[in-house]
N, C-alpha and C positions, 0 to 999 in steps of 0.2 A: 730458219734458225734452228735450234735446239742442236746444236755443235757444240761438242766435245772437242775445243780446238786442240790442233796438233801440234804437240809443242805451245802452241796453241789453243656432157660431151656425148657428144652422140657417141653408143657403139655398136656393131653391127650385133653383137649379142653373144648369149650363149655358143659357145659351140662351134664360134667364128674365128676364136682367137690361136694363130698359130707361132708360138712364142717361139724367138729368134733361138741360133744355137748359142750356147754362151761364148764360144769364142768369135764368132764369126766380126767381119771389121764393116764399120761405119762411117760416116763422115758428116759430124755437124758443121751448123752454119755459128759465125758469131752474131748477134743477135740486140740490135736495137743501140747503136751505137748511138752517143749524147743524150741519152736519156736512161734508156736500164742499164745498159752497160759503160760504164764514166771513167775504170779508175778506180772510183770507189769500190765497198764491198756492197756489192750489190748479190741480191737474192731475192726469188720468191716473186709467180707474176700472176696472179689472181684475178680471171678474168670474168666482165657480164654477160651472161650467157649471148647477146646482141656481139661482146667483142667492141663496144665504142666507149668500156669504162676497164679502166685495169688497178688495180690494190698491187705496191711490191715494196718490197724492205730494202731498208739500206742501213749498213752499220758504221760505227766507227773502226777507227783500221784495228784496233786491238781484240776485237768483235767483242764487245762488253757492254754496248749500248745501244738500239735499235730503234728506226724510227720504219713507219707505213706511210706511206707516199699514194698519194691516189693522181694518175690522170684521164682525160676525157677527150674523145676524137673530137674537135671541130667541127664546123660546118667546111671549112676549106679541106678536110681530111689530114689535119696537122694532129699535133697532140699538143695538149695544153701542158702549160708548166706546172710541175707537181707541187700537190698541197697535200697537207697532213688532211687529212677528214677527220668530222667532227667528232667520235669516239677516239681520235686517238693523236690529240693534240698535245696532251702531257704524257710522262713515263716513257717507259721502254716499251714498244710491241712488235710483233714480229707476228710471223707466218699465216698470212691472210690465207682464204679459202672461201670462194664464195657459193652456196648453196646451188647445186645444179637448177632452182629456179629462180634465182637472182638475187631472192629476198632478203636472204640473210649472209654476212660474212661471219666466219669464225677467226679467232687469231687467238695468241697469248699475248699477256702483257704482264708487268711487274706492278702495277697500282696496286696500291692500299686498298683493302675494305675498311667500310666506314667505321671509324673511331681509332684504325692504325696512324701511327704518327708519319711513315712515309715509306717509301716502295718496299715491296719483302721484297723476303731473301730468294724465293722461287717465285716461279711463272704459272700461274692457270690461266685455264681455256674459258675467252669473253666471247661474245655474241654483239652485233650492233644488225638492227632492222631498216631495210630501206622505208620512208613514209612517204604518203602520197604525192609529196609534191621533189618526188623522186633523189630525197637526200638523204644520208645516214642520220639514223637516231642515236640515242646515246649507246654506252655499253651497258654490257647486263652481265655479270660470272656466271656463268653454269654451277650452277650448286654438288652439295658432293649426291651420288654418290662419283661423279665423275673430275669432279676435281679434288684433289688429296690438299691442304693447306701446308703440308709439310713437306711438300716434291713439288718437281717439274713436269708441268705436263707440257708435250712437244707438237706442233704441229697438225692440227686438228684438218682433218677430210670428211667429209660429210657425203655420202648415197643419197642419192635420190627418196630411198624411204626411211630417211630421217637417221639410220644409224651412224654413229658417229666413231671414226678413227683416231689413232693418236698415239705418242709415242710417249715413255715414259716408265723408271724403275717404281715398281711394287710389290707388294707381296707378290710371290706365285713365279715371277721373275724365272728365265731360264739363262739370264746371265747378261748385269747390265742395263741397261735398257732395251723394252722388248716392248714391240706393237699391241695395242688394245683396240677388242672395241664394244664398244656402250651400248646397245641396242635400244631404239626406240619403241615403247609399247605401250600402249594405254595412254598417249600423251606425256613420257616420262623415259628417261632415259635409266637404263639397266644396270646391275654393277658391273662392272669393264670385266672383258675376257680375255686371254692370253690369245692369240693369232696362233699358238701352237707353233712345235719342231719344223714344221714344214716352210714358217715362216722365222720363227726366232733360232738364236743360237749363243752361242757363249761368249758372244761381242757384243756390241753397241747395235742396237737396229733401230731409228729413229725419227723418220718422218717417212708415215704411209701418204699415197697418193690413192686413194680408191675411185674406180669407176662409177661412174653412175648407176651402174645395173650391178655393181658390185663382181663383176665378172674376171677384174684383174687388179691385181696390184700392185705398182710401183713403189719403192722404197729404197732407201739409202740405209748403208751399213758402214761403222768405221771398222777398216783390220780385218773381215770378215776371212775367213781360209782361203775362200777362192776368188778374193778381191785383188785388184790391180796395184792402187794405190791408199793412200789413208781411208778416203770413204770412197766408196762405188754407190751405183745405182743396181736394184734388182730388180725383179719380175715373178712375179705369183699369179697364176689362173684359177679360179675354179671351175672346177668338175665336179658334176655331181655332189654339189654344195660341200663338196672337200676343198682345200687348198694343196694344190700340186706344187712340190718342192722349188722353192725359190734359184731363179739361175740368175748371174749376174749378166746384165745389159754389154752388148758389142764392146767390142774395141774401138776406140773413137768418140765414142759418148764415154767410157771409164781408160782414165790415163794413169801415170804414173803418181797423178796430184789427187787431188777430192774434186768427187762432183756430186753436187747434193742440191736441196731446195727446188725443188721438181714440180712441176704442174703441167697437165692435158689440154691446150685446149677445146672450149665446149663441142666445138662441133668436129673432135675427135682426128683432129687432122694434122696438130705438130705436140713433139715433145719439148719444155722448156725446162731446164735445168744451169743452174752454178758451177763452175768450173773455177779453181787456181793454176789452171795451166800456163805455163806461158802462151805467149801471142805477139805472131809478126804478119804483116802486110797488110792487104787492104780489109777496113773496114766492113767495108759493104755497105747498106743504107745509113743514111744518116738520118736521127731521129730527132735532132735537136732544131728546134726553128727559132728562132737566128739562128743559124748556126754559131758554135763557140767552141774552136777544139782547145780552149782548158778542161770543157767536158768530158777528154778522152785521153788526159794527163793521168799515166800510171797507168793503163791500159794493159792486161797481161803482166802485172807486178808481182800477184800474187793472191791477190785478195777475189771478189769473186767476180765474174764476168758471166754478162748472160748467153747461152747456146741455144738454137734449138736444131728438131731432126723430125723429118716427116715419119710419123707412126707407119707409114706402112711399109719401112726400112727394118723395123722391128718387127713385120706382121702381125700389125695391129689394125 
């Protein structure tokens, strides 16, 4: 989530990553038909690091309302029919991210704090902890200094060593909304930093993907200069704990439409991302058991459809 509508993992490491030319073309797949991909506005696919549990969003067609959908591999290797999990059974939430060691998901949601009469006006960054008898516990808001009460915060990513990403206008701003991030220190999260020129720019930049070794970053931009369509995906490596100037993602994965709502998964081997591309022909797997093609009514309408692209087509 965190769309400005229009009109509207393992990684091999430092010093490994050979980031694609910007132009060069690609070719994803469509991606989990009767289940992530329905018709609906589908986004966002948040995976346990095992891969046998998945967190993803789905909106209404006006994207003004959001709900997190959780489901779970079977013993037959099927996938079970989506339920709201226990943090996030009322309000609006959107953009899960699950802790590179399982434990924790991050998302946004619109709930009240306690003594508000009902949902605000913006979204901050919740936290829900898996408990021993391996279910979501409740939610818990990230306190400031990382959540502003008067803004949006977008999209939360979380490293391995606890630093935490995120998209969202504030002070310091280099035009719009611009990537932060919160450093964990002391058992306490930092006051948010600007991602810098290298990363931000005079557009919308809005939901970071971070690496687990924090070694690269993916992100969506709307309008950006050297962007395709409304929003694109990019690409940021560090070096030498610098961030090397962002290039936008092949042709193929960024169209003439938006593609955005991005995630790795764990063990660093595909790209999943949102599209409003159109779309004709075959499916590909079907993900829905019974099958049900109402599940795949409105398919390529417009709203968003899931892709994905094997990382090592990006030289990743």
């Amino acid at each position: 989530m965190g769309l400005f509508i229009l009109s509207c993992g393992a990684h091999s490491g430092p010093g490994t990553v050979s980031v694609p030319k910007p132009h060069a073309a690609c070719t994803p797949e469509l991606y989990g038909a009767g289940l992530f991909t329905t018709g609906a506005w589908d986004f966002f696919m948040a995976f346990s690091p095992d891969q046998q549990r998945i967190l993803f969003g789905r909106a209404d067609d006006a994207f003004e309302r959001y709900t997190l959908l959780e489901t779970r591999r079977t013993r037959e290797g099927h996938w079970s029919a989506p339920q709201r999990p226990r943090f996030a059974t009322d309000w609006s939430n959107a953009d899960p991210h699950v802790s590179p060691d399982g434990r924790t998901v991050y998302f946004i949601s619109n709930r009240p704090q306690p003594g508000e009469p009902g949902p605000r006006a913006s979204y901050d960054i919740w936290t829900a902890s898996l408990g021993v008898d391996g279910e979501w516990g409740d939610a818990q808001r990230l306190p400031a200094p990382v959540n502003d009460p008067s803004r949006d915060e977008w999209s939360p990513a979380i490293a391995a060593n606890g630093n935490l990403y995120f998209g969202g206008e504030r002070e310091g701003t280099l035009g719009g909304s611009d990537l932060w991030v919160s450093r964990w220190v002391d058992g306490a999260y930092q006051p948010p930093e600007n991602l810098g020129a290298a990363i931000n720019s005079t557009v919308h930049e809005l939901e970071p993907w971070i690496a687990p070794d924090e070694s690269y970053l993916i992100f969506s931009a709307l309008r950006r200069q050297e962007g395709l369509g409304g929003y694109d995906l990019f690409i940021s490596r560090k070096v030498d704990g610098a961030w090397e100037p962002a290039k936008r993602l092949c042709e193929g994965i960024n169209t003439r439409a938006s593609e955005y709502n991005h995630s790795v998964s764990p063990d660093g081997t595909w790209l999943y991302f949102s599209s409003t591309r159109a779309f004709t022909g075959a499916v590909g797997e079907r993900f829905d058991v019974p099958r049900d093609d109402r599940n795949l009514q409105g398919l390529g309408n417009g709203t968003g459809d899931m892709y994905r692209i094997p990382l090592i087509e990006l030289g990743l």
